[in-house]
C-alpha positions, -999 to +999 in steps of 0.1 A: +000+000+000+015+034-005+028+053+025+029+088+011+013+116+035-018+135+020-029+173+023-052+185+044-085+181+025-104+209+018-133+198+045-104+200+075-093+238+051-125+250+058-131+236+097-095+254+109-107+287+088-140+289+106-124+274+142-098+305+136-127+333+133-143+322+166-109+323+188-100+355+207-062+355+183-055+392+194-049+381+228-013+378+230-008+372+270+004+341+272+036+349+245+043+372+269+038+353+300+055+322+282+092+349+275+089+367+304+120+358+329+141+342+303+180+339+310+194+314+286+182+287+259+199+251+258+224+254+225+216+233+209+184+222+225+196+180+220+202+157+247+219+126+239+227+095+262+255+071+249+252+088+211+215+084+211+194+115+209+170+112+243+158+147+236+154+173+206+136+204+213+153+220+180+137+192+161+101+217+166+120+254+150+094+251+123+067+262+153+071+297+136+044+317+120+006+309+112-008+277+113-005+256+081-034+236+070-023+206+080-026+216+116-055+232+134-049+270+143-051+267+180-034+234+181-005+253+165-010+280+189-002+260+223+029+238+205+042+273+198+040+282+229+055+249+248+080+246+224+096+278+239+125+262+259+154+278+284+160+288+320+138+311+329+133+333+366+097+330+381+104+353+406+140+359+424+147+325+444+126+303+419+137+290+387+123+272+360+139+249+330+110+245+304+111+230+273+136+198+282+114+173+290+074+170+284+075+187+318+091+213+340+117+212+366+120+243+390+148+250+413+142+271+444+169+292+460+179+282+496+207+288+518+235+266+508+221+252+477+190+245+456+162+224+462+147+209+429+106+204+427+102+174+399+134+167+384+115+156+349+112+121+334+147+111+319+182+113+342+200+130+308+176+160+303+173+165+341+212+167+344+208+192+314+186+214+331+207+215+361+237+222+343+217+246+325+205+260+355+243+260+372+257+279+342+239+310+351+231+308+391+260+291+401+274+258+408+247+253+443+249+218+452+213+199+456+200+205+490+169+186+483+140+173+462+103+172+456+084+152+441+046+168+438+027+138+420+034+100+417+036+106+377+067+098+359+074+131+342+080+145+376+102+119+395+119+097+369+148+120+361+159+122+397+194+107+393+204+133+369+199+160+398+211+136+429+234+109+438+219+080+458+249+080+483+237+114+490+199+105+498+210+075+520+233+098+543+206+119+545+226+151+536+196+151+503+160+151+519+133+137+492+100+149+495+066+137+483+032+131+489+020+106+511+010+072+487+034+083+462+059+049+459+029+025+458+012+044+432+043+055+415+049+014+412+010+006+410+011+028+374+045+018+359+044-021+362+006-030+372-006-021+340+030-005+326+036-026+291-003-014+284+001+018+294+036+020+274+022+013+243-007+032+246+014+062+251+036+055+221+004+069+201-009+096+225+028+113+226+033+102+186+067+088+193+070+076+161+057+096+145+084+128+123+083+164+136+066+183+113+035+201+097+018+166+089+034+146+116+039+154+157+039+193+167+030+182+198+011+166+227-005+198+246+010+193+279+042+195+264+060+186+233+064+147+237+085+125+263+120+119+266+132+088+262+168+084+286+172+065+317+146+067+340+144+060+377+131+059+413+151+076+446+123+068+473+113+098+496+126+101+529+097+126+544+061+120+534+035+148+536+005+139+550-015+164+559-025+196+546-007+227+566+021+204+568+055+228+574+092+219+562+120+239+557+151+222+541+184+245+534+161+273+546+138+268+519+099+272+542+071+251+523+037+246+531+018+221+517-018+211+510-029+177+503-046+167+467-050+129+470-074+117+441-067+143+418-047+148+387-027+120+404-038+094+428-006+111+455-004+144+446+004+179+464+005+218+461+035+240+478+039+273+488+066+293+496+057+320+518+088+334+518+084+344+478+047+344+475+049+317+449+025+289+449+033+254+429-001+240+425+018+208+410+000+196+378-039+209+389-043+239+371-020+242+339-030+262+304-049+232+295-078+210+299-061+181+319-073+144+316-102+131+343-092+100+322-059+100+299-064+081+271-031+058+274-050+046+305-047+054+340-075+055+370-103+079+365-100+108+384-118+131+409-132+158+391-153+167+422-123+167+443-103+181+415-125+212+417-121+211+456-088+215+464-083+247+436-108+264+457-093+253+488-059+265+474-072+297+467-088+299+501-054+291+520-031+312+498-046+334+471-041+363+499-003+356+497+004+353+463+027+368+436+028+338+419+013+309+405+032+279+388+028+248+379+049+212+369+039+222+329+035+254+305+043+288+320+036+308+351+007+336+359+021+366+377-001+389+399-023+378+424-059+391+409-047+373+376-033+343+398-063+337+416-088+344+389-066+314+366-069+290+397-109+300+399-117+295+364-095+258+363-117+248+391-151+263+376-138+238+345-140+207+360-166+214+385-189+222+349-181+196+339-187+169+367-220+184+373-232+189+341-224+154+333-240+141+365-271+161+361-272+144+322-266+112+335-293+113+362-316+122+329-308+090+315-281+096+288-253+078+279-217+089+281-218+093+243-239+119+243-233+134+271-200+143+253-221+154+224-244+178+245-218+194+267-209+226+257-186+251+280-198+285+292-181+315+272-162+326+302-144+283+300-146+286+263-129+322+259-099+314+283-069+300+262-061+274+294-097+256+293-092+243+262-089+210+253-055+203+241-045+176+260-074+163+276-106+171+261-144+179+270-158+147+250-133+120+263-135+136+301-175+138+304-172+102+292-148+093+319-168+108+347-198+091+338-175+058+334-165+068+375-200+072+383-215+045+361-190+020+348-187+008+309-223-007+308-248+021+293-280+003+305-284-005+273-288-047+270-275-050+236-238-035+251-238-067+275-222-089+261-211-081+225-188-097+204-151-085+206-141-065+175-126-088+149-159-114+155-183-083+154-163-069+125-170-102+104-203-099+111-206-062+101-190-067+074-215-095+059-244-077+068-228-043+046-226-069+017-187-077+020-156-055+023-156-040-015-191-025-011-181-014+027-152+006+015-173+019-015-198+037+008-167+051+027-155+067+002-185+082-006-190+092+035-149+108+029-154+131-001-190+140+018-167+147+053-182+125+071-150+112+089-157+099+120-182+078+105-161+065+077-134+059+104-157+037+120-168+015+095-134+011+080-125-001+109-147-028+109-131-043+078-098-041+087-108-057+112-126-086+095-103-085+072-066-069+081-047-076+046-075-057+024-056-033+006-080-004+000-094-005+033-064-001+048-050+030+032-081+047+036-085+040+071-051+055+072-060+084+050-093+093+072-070+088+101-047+113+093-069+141+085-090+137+116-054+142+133-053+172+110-085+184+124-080+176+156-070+208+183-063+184+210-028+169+203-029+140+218-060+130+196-038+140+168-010+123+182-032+089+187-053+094+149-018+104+132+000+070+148-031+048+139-024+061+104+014+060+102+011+020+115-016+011+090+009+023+064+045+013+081+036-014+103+040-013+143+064+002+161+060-014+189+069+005+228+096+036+217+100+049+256+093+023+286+089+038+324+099+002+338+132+002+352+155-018+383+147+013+403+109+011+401+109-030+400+127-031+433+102-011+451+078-045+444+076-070+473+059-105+478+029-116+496+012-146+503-028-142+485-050-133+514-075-160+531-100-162+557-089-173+592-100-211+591-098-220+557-070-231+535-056-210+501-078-216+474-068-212+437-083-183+420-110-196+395-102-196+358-063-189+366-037-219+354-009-222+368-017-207+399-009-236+428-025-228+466+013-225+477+025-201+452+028-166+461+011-135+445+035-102+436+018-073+450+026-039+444+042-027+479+066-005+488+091-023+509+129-038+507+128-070+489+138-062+454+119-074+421+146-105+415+139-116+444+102-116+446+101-131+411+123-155+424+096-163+453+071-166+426+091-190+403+094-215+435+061-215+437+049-223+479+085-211+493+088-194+521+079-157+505+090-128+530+051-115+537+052-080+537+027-060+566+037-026+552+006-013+536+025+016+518+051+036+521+050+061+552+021+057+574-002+047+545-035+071+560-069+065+548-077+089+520-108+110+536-141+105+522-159+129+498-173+149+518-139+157+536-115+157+509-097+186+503-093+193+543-057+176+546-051+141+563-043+136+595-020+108+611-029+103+651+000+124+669+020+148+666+060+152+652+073+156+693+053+192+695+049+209+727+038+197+766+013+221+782+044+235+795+077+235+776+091+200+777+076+171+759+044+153+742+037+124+761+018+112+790+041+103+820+062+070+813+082+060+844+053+047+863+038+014+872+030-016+852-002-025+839+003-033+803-032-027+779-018-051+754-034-055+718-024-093+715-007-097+683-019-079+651-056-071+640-077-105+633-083-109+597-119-090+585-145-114+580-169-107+555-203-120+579-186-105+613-181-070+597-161-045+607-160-055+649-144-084+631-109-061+626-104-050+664-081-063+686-083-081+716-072-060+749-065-070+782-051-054+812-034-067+840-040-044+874-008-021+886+012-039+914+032-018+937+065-005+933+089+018+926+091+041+895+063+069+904+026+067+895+015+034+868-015+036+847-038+035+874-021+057+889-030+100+893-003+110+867-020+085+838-052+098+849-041+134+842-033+122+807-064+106+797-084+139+811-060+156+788-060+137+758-100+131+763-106+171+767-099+173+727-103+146+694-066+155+684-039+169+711-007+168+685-008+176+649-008+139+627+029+141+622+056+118+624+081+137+649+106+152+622+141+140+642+129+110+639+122+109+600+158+125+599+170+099+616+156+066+613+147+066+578+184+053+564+183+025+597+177-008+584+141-016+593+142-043+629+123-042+660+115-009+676+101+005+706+087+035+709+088+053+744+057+072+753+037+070+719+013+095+732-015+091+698+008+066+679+018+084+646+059+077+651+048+044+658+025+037+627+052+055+610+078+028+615+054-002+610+047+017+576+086+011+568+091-027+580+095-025+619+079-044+641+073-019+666+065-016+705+046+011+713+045+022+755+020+048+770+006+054+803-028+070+788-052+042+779-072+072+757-040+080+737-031+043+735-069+036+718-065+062+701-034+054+684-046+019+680-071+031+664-059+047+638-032+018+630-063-006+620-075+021+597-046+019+577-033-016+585-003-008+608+011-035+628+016-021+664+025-045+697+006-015+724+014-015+759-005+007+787+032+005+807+054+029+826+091+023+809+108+010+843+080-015+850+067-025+814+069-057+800+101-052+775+130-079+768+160-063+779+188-058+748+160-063+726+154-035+701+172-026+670+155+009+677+148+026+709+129+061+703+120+085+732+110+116+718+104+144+741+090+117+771+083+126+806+107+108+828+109+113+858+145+117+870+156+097+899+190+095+921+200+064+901+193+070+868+170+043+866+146+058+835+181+064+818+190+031+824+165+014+812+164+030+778+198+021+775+191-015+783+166-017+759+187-010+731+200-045+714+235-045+703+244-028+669+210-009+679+204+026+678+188+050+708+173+081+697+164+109+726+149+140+716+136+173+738+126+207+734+159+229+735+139+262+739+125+256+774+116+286+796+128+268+833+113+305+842+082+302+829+078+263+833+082+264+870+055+291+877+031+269+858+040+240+882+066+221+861+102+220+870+120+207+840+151+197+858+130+171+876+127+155+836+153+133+818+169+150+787+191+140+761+223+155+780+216+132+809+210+097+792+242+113+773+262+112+804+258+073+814+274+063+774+304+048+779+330+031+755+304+006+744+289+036+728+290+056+697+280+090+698+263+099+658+248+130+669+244+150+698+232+186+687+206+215+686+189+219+651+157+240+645+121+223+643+094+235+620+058+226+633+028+246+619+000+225+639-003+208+672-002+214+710+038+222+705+040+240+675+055+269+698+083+255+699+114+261+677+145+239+686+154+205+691+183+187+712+189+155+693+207+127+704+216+094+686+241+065+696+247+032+687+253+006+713+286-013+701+286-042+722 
């Protein structure tokens, strides 16, 4: 068949003349906004890795001028526009290289360095764009990253920006929303070789540069195609109001589970006035549904969190920016482009709901929809990447699945046995592709699309049908202002001519395979593992790969699988971090909270937890929650307490005692005493330690301890408050953490001495006594090799502390367990650092005394 490209015919001529009347051309804002801050260009804009070109921005320089006809007018207008490429400054401090990548990467100013928020998809054009980036700043070393979303583009270039030596010392903090890993994993390998090959067309990989061939994909220009890979995150935001600071650099951040991406955050930066609303509101219509597959997204909750962004910083900000395109300066013009992104899809879900409840089908629902003029008028509503008809049919696909109520659409033939049929009825192939010619020349495209399909279906070696399936394909690309339609209908007709070309740019690599664990397939309590039905191959022994976040690699849980019944290393971690429970509808956009605080404040300056040198009288949650069973519910998931009465004895007040009854009044007087938080000093400094048993000394409402079972410890967790220790417990179930709880004083609970890889006591109350017993007993706890990890409050007020009733010299601190270390100790740090808490009974205070040591014998 020939393979010769055709002309725009003169029904697509006349479509791009009449789209071009109706769009407001004279507004020329975004050129401007697109130039403005521009410092230097990559010369010449190529990327290679090894002699192979990875990325060629230079490869799009014919993106001058009008549109030509092969190419619709406003299509042409946003390629133009992305394909502007360089380092550019959003304001002073913040830094942007666009055009490298189908995404952004910005660097942010701190005090020693630069921190870099989504270091691209490819290692090679990240390293570009740092070099790029050095050449005119400076040669700052990294000081950290972020990663705002779980989506390739914005993580998989990380080792062109950071060296993994540096991550595991923890000199390189890594950032990112809570869920990201698992869904990072969940998207690459789950359904990656799909996905892979879907997104050869929608990016028109293979597909030449040119007026008749890719001019790009909306959101960008297309993907890169170097190494890509996976440096997990060492700090996970949970909740929204969440404060860090790394190299000086103050973020806030609000949580956007369920929306562009499944893990996905916004950040500001008071100290510039700059928001980075991550990937939510970009000079496009985004996807609800991208059509190289994905989950379908929130457009609700989508529409949510703009307003709620606006709501928490539209009165501080200068700027807004985003992971793609340009920024919008100004905060009138900042906050009405957030408004109108959210009034998008918000129109859209409803309208689609409110058609849906009427009784139409997806179909035409995407037919019916059409946007206000205030959505239609505004250059970033417009649908060049994702597009009104393909997202109403996705939100009615979240709503009402792929059936249409229609009975015929149960359970149809799949296309090459429907095609046959089609084809017989029409009166053979020859007559089919007859009548589509005649529905061509008339324009009628889409139609003539469809029933060509039908016979190259039926039959795949017919000629005629073929070429002009792949002539209709190409000028409905032509047509098409969305480019990733034109991307998708341009491919379709470049394979119908050349024959597949198979997966160009693949997102599986060792980095993102060794974040995949094993796990035996889950049964009920009393009955034995059942093979799935319909699945050969499968024995009851063998093990299922699951897509967890954890520290077997990928050869070694394929390894598992190939035994087949081995002895599988079975995984508890849910996901990485703490693994919350995404909120429900109704309270998305609100943040997420964990169960305690990051070591915040005391009512008076010391520590966070209830007393924890008292008496014993363990509350013990005997081993991990009981499988759910479907008929028992959800009572089926607690644990089983019991409680053995305080004895007598030495060690102050037990949990029967006055002091533990002073705790559970205070924790009971409010739903939430700290603020969710893993304590920061100890994400610093537990998260290189390789994962053992840990005990956790006053847990107060359990969120360091759910935090460790989230990375692989098997954690104890000691109070004195039986309402912080339910509480706590509480809140493990909901996410599936694995806690052994104790209602204990440390000198009297019920502890193996020299038995934890991990002992962590941050800012406890115990009691000092003449011989050192409370710091003697954490020390005995430690195991050998193990690791002890005291932290306090440095900024305590003895002043002020005293006249409220407290005396904090009557309290242990990290300077006196620091005095009993002898030679069998290793002092790794002993210092003051600065703590940044936004939220939480202790958020007053603003320094930390750290102390770590290893036990050597």
């Amino acid at each position: 068949m020939g393979t010769e490209q055709k002309a725009a015919s003169a029904t697509i001529v006349a479509q791009h003349e009449q789209l071009a009347k109706s769009l407001p051309m004279h507004d020329r804002q975004d050129f401007a906004d697109a130039r403005r801050g521009f410092l230097a260009a990559l010369e010449p804009g190529v990327v290679r890795a090894d002699g192979r070109v990875v990325w060629d921005g230079d490869s799009y320089a014919f993106l001058t001028g009008d549109a030509p006809p092969t190419v619709n007018p406003s299509l042409w207008r946003q390629s133009t526009l992305c394909a502007v490429q360089g380092l550019f400054e959003v304001v002073p401090g913040i830094y942007q290289v666009r055009g490298l990548d189908l995404s952004n990467v910005s660097f942010i100013e701190g005090d020693r360095g630069v921190v870099v928020l989504d270091p691209l998809l490819s290692a090679e054009t990240a390293a570009a764009a740092l070099g790029l980036y050095r050449r005119h700043r400076g040669d700052r070393p990294v000081t950290g990253v972020v990663y705002t979303h779980s989506h390739a583009d914005h993580f998989g270039g990380v080792r062109g920006v950071v060296a993994q030596e540096d991550v595991d010392a923890c000199r390189v903090p890594v950032l990112a929303p809570e869920g990201f890993v698992a869904h990072a994993v969940s998207e690459n390998v789950l359904a990656g070789t799909a996905m892979g090959r879907r997104a050869g067309y929608m990016y028109g990989a293979a597909l030449p540069r040119g007026p008749r061939g890719q001019v790009g994909a909306g959101l960008g220009q297309t993907t890169s195609t170097g190494s890509f890979g996976l440096i997990p995150p060492t700090v996970e935001v949970t909740t929204t109001g969440q404060e860090e600071v790394v190299d000086g650099v103050r973020m806030v951040f609000q949580m956007a589970p369920g929306s562009e991406a499944p893990a996905e955050m916004h950040v500001h930066f008071p100290q510039r006035h700059a928001l980075c609303i991550a990937e939510n509101a970009i000079h496009v219509l985004h996807n609800v549904l991208t059509i190289r597959g994905a989950q379908v997204r929130d457009a609700h909750a989508w529409a949510g969190y703009l307003t709620e962004a606006v709501d928490l910083f539209g009165a501080d900000l200068d700027v807004v920016f985003a992971s793609h395109h340009w920024p919008t300066w100004g905060r009138e013009r900042a906050v009405e482009f957030l408004a109108l992104q959210r009034d998008l899809y918000a129109y859209l879900h409803d309208q689609t709901v409110r058609m849906l409840n009427q009784g139409l089908t997806g179909a035409e629902i995407a037919e019916a929809v059409v946007l206000p003029p205030a959505l239609e008028d505004a250059w970033h509503a417009r649908g060049y990447y994702g597009s009104v008809s393909h997202n109403v049919k996705a939100i009615y696909q979240r709503y009402l699945g792929w059936y249409d109520g229609n009975p015929a659409h149960l359970w149809p033939h799949p296309p090459a046995a429907a095609a046959r049929r089609y084809v017989v009825f029409m009166g053979g192939a020859d007559a089919v592709v007859a009548k589509a010619r005649d529905s061509s020349a008339a324009g009628d495209l889409r139609w003539t699309a469809e029933v060509l399909n039908h016979v190259v279906f039926a039959e795949p070696a017919h000629r005629a049908a073929r070429e002009l399936l792949a002539d209709t394909y190409e000028q409905l690309g032509y047509g098409a202002e969305n480019g990733t339609w034109r991307c998708a209908y341009l491919s379709g007709a470049h394979e119908l001519r050349h024959g597949g070309f198979g997966t160009p740019a693949s997102t599986v690599s060792p980095d993102v395979l060794a974040q995949l664990t094993t796990r035996p397939p889950r049964t009920s309590p009393s009955s034995p593992p059942a093979r799935p039905s319909g699945v050969r191959g499968e024995d009851p022994g063998e093990h299922v790969l699951r897509l967890q976040a954890g520290r077997s690699g990928a050869a070694r849980g394929l390894e598992e699988l190939r035994r087949g019944g081995g002895q599988a290393r079975c995984c508890r971690r849910r996901r990485p971090g703490t693994g919350w429970r995404r909120p429900s509808r109704r309270c998305r956009g609100r943040g997420r909270r964990s169960s305690r605080s990051p070591g915040t404040a005391w009512p008076w300056p010391g520590g966070r937890h209830a007393a924890v040198s008292g008496r014993p009288g363990p509350l013990r949650f005997a081993g991990p929650a009981r499988p759910r069973c479907p008929s028992r519910g959800r009572e089926a998931m607690l644990p089983r307490m019991t409680e053995t009465p305080p004895g007598p004895g030495p060690g102050g007040p037990g949990p029967g005692g006055v002091e533990a009854a002073e705790w559970d009044e205070r924790y009971a007087g409010a739903p939430q005493v700290w603020s969710g938080r893993p304590n920061g000093a100890l994400v610093a400094e537990a998260a290189g330690l390789e994962p053992g048993r840990a005990l956790d000394v006053g847990c107060g409402e359990g969120a360091d301890a759910v935090w460790l079972a989230g990375r692989g410890w098997r954690v104890t967790a000691i109070d004195v408050s039986r309402v912080a220790l339910e509480r706590a417990a509480r809140h493990a179930r909901e996410v599936g953490a694995d806690v052994a709880w104790q209602r204990a004083g440390l000198l009297d609970a019920d502890l193996p001495p020299a038995a934890f890889d991990l002992v962590s006591a941050q800012y406890p109350a115990l009691r000092t006594t003449p011989g050192r017993d409370a710091e003697r007993a954490l020390l005995a706890a430690v195991a050998p090799g193990g690791t002890l990890l005291v932290v306090h409050h440095a900024d305590v007020d003895a002043e002020q502390a005293r006249a409220a009733g407290f005396d904090p010299a009557d309290y242990v601190g990290p300077a006196d367990v620091a005095r009993l270390l002898d030679a069998g100790w290793l002092v790794e740090v002993d210092e003051r650092r600065p703590r940044h808490v936004a939220s939480g009974a202790g958020a007053h205070h603003t320094a930390d005394l750290v102390l770590r040591a290893r036990r050597l014998r």
